[in-house]
N, C-alpha and C positions, 0 to 999 in steps of 0.2 A: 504494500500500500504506500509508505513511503521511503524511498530511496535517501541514504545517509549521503550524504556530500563528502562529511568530514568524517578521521578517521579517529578510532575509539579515543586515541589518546588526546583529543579535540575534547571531545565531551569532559573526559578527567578532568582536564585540565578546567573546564568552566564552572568544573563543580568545585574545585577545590578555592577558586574565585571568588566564588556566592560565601561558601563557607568562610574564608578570610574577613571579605566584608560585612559580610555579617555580625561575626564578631569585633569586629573592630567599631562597627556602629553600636556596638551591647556594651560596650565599654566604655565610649561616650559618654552615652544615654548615661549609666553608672555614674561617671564623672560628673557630669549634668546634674543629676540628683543630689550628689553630694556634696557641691558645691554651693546650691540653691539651699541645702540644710544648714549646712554651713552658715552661710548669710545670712539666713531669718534668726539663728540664734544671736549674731551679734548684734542684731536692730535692738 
């Protein structure tokens, strides 16, 4: 039904991509929170 283009190690590789940025946005996010707590305690 559909024909791949690209070869397996194509797909690997854009998995392991999503996964990095993934986490690296979760980490943020983390950071993000813990800073904004941070902050409201010194007001």
């Amino acid at each position: 039904m559909f024909e791949q283009n690209v070869a397996d190690g194509a797909n690997l590789f854009v998995i392991i991509v999503a996964v990095i940025i993934g986490f690296v946005s979760a980490l943020g996010y983390l950071d993000h929170r813990k800073t904004t707590k941070n902050q409201s305690k010194e007001d």
